[in-house]
C-alpha positions as CSV (number, residue, x, y, z in Angstrom):
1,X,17.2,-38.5,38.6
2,X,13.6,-37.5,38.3
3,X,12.2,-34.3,39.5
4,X,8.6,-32.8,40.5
5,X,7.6,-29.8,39.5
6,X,7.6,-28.6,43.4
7,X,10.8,-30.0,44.0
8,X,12.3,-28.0,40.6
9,X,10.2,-24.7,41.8
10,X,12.0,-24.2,44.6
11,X,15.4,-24.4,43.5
12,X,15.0,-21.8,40.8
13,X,12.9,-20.2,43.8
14,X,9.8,-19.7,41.2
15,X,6.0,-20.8,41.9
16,X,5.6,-24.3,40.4
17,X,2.6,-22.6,38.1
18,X,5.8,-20.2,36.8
19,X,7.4,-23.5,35.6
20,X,4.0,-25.5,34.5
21,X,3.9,-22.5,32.3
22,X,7.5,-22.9,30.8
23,X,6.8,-26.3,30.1
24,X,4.0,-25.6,27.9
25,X,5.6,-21.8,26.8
26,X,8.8,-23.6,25.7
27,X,7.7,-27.0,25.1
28,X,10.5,-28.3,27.8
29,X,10.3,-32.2,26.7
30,X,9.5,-33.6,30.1
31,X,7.0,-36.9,31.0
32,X,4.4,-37.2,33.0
33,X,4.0,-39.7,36.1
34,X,0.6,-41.9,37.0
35,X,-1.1,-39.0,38.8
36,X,-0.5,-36.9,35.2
37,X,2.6,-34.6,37.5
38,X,5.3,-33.1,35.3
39,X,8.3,-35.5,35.9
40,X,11.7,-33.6,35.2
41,X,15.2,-35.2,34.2
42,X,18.8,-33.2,34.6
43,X,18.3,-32.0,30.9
44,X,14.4,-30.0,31.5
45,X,15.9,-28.3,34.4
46,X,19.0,-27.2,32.7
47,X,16.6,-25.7,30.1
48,X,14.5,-24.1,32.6
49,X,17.4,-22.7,34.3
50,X,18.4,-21.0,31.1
51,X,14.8,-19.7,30.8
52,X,15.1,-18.2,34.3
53,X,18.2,-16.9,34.2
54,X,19.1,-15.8,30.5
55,X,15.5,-15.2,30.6
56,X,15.8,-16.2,26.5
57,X,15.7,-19.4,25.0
58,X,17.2,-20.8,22.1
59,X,13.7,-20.8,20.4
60,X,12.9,-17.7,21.1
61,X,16.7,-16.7,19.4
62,X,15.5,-17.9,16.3
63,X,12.1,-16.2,16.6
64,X,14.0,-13.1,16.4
65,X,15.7,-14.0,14.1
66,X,12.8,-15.2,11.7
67,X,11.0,-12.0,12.8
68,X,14.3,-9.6,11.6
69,X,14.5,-11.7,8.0
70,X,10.4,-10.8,7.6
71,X,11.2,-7.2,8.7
72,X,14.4,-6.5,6.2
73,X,11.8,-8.4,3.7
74,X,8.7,-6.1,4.8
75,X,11.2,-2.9,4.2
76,X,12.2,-3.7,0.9
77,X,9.0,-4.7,-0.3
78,X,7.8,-1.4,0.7
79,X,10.6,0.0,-0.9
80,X,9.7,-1.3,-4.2
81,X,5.8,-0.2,-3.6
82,X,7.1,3.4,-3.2
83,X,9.8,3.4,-6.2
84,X,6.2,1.6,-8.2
85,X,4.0,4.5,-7.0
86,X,6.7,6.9,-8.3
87,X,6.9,5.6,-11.6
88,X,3.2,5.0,-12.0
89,X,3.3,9.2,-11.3
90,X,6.0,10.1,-13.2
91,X,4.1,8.3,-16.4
92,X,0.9,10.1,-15.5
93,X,2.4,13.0,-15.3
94,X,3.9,12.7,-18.7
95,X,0.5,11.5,-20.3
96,X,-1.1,14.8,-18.4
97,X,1.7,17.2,-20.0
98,X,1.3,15.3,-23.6
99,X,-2.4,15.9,-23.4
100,X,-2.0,19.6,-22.7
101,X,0.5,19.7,-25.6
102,X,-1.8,18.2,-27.4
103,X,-4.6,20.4,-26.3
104,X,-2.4,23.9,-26.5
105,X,-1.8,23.1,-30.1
106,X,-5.4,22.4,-31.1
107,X,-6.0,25.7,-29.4
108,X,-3.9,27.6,-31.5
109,X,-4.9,25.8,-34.7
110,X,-8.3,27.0,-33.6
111,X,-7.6,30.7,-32.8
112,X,-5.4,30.5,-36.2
113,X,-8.8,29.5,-38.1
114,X,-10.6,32.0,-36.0
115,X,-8.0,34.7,-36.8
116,X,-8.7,33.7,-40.9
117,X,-12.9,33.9,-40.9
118,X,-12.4,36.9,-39.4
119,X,-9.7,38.3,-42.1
120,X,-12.0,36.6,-44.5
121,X,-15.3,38.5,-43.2
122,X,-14.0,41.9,-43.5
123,X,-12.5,41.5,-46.8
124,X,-15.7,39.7,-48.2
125,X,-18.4,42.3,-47.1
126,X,-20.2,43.3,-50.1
127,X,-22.3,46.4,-49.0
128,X,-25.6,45.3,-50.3
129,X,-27.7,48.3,-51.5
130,X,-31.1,48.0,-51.2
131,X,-33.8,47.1,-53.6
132,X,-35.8,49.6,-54.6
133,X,-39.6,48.3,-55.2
134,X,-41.5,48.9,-58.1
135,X,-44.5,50.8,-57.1
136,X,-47.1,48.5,-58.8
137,X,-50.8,49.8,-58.8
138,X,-53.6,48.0,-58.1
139,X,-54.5,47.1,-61.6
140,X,-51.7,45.2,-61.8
141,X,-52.1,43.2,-59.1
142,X,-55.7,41.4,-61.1
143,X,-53.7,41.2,-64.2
């Protein structure tokens, strides 16, 4: 039994456009007559009965499906980002604190050799007393 589009319109009570576009939405397999018409057999129209009625079709099923694998995949890729970003911290944070380690002790070596040169300085300081110049007169100077 072969059914037109019209003909399958009104008895899911839906505008024949409505089920041009299921056709196309839910690729209904279906032929085509002379005039290029959407010919329907027994099978389309039980499909396009579940469409209208369940309102979800088997594709669409495993569409969500598909779309809830690539979400639990999304989340734990983002979870391994995150726990990446955290341990790219953590060793930066160490390399900071080994640095300022580093630097702390290079500061007190300095203020150690600091501490010395000044112990050194006031232990060293000859008092210099000055020279006293020879008066020389003038006739020395030609001589």
């Amino acid at each position: 039994m072969e059914l037109k589009t019209s003909t399958v319109a009104k008895r899911l009570g839906v505008s024949a456009k409505t089920i041009q576009r299921w056709v196309k939405k839910y690729d209904i397999p279906c032929e085509k007559n002379e005039a290029g018409h959407y010919v329907f057999d027994e099978q389309a129209v039980t499909k396009l009965e579940k469409i209208k009625f369940l309102g979800v079709d088997e594709q669409e099923n495993e569409q969500a499906e598909q779309i809830e694998k690539i979400h639990g995949r999304l989340n734990q890729l983002e979870q391994k980002i995150d726990q990446k970003a955290d341990d790219v911290v953590s060793f930066q944070l160490l390399q900071h604190r080994k640095e300022m380690e580093e630097m702390l002790e290079q500061l007190q070596q300095l203020e150690q050799r600091l501490a010395n040169l000044e112990q050194q300085k006031t232990v060293h300081i000859p008092k210099e007393e000055p020279k006293k110049t020879k008066r020389r007169g003038i006739i020395s100077l030609f001589i």
